[in-house]
N, C-alpha and C positions, 0 to 999 in steps of 0.2 A: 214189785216186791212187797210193798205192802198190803194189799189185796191177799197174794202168797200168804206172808206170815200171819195176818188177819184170820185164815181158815186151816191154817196149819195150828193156831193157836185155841181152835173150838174142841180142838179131838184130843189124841194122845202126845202130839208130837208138839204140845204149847213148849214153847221156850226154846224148843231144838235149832241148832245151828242152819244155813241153808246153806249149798255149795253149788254155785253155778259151774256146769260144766259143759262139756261142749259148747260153749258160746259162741260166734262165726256169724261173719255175712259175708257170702260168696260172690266174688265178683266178676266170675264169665258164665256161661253155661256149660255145664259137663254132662256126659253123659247120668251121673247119677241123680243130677240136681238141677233142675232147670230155672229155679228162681234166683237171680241175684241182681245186685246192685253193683254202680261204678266204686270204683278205688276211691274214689273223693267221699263218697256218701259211706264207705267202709269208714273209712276215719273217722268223718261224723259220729257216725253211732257209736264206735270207739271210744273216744272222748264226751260221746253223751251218758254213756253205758258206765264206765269205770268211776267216775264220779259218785256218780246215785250208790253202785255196790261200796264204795269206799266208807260211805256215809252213814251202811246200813252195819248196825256191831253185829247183826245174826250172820254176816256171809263173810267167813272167814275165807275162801277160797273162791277165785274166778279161772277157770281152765279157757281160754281161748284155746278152737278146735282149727288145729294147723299155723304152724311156725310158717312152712313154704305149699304154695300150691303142688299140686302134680295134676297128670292127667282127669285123676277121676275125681280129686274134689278141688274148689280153687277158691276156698275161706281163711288162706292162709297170710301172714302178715307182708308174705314176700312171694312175690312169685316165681313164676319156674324159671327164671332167668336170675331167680337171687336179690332185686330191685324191691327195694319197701313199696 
């Protein structure tokens, strides 16, 4: 993030807010997406991730990408059985 706001803040957009969105690490393989990680290391960066953006006053917004997995993506906090 700061790296980000370092070079957001050389041009026009100094001071501007930042919104992380779509945020997600996937945790099986799906046909769309073939990079992920286990459910344990999802958490990790979880809990590594929400800290740092809490800290930062420019990201008023963090959108994690999928409440529950489904077929075609599987980033979500529960998966397709409803299980965190």
């Amino acid at each position: 993030l700061s790296v980000l706001t370092t070079l957001m803040d050389e041009g026009y957009l100094r001071g501007k807010p930042v919104w992380v969105t779509e945020f997600g690490v996937a945790t099986k393989d799906v046909p769309n997406y073939h990079f992920f990680r286990t459910p344990e290391l999802q958490k990790e960066y979880l809990f590594d991730a929400l800290p740092r953006v809490r800290a930062t006053p420019r990201v008023p917004m963090v959108v994690w990408d999928l409440l529950q997995d489904n077929r075609s993506w599987a980033s979500g906090l529960y998966n397709e059985a409803g299980r965190p």
